[in-house]
N, C-alpha and C positions, 0 to 999 in steps of 0.2 A: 350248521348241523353236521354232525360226522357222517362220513359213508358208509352206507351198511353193501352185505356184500347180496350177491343174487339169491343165497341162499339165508338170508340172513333170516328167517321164518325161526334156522335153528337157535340164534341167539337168543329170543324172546322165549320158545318150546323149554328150553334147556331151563331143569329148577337150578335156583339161585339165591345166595345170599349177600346181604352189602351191611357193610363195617362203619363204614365213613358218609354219613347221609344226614344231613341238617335241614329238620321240621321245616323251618321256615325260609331254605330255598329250595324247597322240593313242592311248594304248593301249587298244585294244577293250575292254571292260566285263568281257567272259569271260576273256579273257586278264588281265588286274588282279584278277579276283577269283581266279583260280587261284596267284596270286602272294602275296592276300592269303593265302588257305586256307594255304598254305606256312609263312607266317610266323608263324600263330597270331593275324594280323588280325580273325578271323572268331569271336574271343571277345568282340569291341567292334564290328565291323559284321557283323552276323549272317547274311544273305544280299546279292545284287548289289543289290536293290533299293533297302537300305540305303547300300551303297555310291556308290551313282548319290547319293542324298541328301546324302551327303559335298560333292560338287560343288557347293557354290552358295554363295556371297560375298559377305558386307555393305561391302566393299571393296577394292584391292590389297593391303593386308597382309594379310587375310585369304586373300586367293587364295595369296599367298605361304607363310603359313604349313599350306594344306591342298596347297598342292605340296611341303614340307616333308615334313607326313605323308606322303602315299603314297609319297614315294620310300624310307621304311623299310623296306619289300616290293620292295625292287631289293638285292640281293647279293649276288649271284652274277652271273661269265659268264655262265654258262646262262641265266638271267634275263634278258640284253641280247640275247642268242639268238633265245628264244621273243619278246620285242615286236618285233627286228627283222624276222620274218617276220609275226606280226599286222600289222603295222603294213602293211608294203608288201602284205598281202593285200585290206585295206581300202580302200586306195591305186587299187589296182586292183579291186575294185568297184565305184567308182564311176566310171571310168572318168579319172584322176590317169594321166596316159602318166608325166611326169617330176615328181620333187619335189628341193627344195632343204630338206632336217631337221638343223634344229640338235638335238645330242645336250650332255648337260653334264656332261663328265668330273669337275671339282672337287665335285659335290654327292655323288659317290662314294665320293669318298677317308678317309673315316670308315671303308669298310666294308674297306680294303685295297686296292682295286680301280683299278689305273692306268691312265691314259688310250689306252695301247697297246695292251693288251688288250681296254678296252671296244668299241674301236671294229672291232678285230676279229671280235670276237662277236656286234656290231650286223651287219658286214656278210655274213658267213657267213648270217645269219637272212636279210636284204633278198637273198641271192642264191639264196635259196628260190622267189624270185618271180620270173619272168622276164619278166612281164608289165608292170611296172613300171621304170624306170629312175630310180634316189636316189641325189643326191649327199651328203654330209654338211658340216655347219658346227659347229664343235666353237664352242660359248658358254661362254665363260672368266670366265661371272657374277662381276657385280660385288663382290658381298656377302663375296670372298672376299680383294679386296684385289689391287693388281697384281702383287707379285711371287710369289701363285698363278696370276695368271693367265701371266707369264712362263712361270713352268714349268710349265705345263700346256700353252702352246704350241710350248717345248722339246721335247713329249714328243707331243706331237702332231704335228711335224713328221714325225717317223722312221716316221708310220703313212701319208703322205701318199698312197701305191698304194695305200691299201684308199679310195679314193673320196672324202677330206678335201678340199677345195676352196677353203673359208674360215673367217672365222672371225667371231661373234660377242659382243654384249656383252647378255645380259639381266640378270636380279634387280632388284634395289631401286633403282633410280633417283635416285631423290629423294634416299639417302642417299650413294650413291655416286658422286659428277659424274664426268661421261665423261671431262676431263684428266687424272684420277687415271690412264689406262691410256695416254694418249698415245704414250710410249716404245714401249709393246707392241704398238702396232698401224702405226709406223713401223718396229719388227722384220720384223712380220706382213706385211707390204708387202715390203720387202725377203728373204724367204722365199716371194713369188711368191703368197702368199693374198692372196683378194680379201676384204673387208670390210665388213658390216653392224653397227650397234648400235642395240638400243632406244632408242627418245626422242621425249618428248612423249608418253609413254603417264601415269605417273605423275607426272610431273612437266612444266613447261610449253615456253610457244618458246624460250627462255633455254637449256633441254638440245638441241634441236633443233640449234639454234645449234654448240653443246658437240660435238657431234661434224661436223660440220662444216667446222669450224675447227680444232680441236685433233685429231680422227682420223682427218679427212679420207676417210668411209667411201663406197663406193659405192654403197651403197644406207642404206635409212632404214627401222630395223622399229617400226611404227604411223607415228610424226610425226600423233598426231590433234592435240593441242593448237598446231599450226604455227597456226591460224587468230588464236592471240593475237596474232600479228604481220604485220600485212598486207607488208611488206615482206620478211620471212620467205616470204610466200605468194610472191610475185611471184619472188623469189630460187629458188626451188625449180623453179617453174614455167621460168623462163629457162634455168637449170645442168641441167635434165633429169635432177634428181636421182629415181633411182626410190623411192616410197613402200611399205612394204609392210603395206596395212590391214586389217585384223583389227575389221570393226564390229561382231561381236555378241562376241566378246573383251571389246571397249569397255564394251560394254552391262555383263556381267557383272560388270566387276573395278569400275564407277563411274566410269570415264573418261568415259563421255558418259551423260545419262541414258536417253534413250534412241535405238531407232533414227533414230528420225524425225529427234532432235537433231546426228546423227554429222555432221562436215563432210564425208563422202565425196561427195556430189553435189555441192557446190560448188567442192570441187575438181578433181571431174575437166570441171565446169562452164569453170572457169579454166586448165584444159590441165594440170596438174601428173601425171608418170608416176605412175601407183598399179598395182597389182596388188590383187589381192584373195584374202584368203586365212584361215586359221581360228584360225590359233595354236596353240590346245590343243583338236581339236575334243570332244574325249570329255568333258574338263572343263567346256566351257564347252554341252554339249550340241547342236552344229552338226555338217556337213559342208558344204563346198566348192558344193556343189549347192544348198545349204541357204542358201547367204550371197549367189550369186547370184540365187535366187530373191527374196530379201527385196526384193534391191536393186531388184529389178520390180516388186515387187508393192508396197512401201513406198514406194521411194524414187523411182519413176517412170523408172529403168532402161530402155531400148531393148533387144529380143534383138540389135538391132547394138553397143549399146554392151559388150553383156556379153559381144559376141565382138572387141569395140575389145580388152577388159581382158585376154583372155586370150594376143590377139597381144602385149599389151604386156607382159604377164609372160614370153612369150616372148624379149620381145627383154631387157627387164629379167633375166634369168636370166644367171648366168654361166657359161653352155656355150659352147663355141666357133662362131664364125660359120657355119660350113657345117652344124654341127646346127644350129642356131637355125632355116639356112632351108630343111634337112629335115621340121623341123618343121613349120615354118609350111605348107608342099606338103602335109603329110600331115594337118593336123587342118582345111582349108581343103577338099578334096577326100573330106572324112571323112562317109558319107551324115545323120549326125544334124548336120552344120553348119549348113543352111539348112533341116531338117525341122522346124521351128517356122512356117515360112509355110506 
């Protein structure tokens, strides 16, 4: 677990928003194990503690294939129910006002279960919380080939009033280069979604590039390995393309060895938009509080720059402009903003 700092009360106090957050590695520990207990998981991990133990990576396919496992304890509705209300419960304990959560309908479809309904059932559960406000990014993973992801955005379209937004590209990288879905995400454009894909997580600036060029996405989830190309760096920084960094993600899956090694100081050193955020926090044993804390205590972070990062995932977010500068009046004006001096 990251180190938080003595005063780390303010990291939690401080309102906050996250970019880069996927449903189903964010699910509470109690709520997961109640899913496994369901399934008969708990004949091979015996209690949560063991479960927690599951969590830990000797590399990306590794992470891949233990996000594999756990989602065989997802089959039901119901199921997308009960994490959609965990989830935005957590959300808002730590004081998360708005998230943008990728959910992944295709890793479902094994079990029956279509994209229209999940995402129904996701938001029925997050409308349990009202303390919270989630938009959803349906990630039409790669690993599944683009004319799943086509039809998974076909059917995603028709659910667009339960809070759909955009869309994403995760899974396997390295294996699945981002032109493979180009078509799909000049659909996805023309269908009024705005657009994010992973790159430069597992694989280098070459993918970076890849979506860039070929899917032309608005935002960028990780982009850690951008630093292989300095012109890449400089290009990013110019087009205000936003970042969305996940450093102790990094750490875990072997993208960077460690924190200290992450490029996130150097590039927000160099002006490039980042935001900051957790990815899978429960997988990768983080929260939000947890990531900007490091970045103070590790990485020589400012409490102004950690509230640079979070107006910028403000503006980085794709809410409409008059929320964006509701926001901005209400977490600026918010008594824990300046209570760290």
């Amino acid at each position: 677990m990251l180190p938080l700092q003595t005063d780390s009360n303010w990291f939690y106090k401080i309102p906050k928003i996250e970019l880069h957050l996927h449903l189903e590695g964010a699910i509470p520990l109690p709520a997961m194990w109640e899913l496994v207990k369901k399934y008969g998981g708990n004949r091979s991990v015996k209690d949560i503690d063991e479960l927690k133990e599951r969590f830990r990576y000797s590399d990306f396919s590794h992470f891949i294939e233990t996000w594999i496992w756990k989602n065989q304890f997802i089959r039901e509705y119901d199921d997308f129910t009960l994490i959609g209300e965990a989830v935005a419960q957590e959300l808002s304990r730590i004081n998360i006002r708005y998230s943008e959560v990728f959910y992944s309908p295709p890793d479902f479809a094994k079990h029956g279960l279509i994209p229209q309904e999940i995402t129904g059932a996701i938001r029925k559960g997050i409308d349990l919380v009202p303390t919270v406000e989630v938009a959803l990014i349906a990630d039409l993973v790669r690993d599944f080939g683009p004319q799943m992801a086509e039809t998974t955005l076909d059917q995603v379209r028709e659910v667009i009033d339960q809070g759909v937004i955009g869309i994403g590209l995760g899974g396997s990288e390295a294996d699945f280069p981002a032109e493979l879905f180009s078509d799909v995400f000049e659909h996805a454009r023309k269908l009024d979604f705005r657009t994010t894909a992973h790159a430069g997580e597992a694989a280098g600036s070459s993918s970076v590039w890849s979506v860039i060029n070929n899917l032309k996405v608005d935002r960028i989830g990780h982009g850690t390995r951008a630093f292989e190309d300095p012109r890449l760096v400089s290009f990013l920084a110019a087009k205000h393309i936003p970042l969305e960094v996940c450093p102790r993600s990094n750490v875990c899956t072997g993208a960077v060895n460690s924190l200290q090694e992450h490029p996130v100081r150097d590039y927000f050193n160099q002006g490039l938009s980042l935001t900051i955020n957790t990815d899978d926090p429960v997988m990768f044993d983080t929260s939000l509080p947890q990531e900007y804390s490091a970045l103070v205590s590790d990485l020589k972070f400012s409490y102004e720059d950690i509230k640079s990062l979070i107006l910028n995932a403000i503006e980085s977010s794709w809410l409409p402009s008059d929320q964006k500068l509701n926001l901005v009046k209400q977490f600026v004006s918010d008594p824990a903003w300046d209570a760290h001096e």
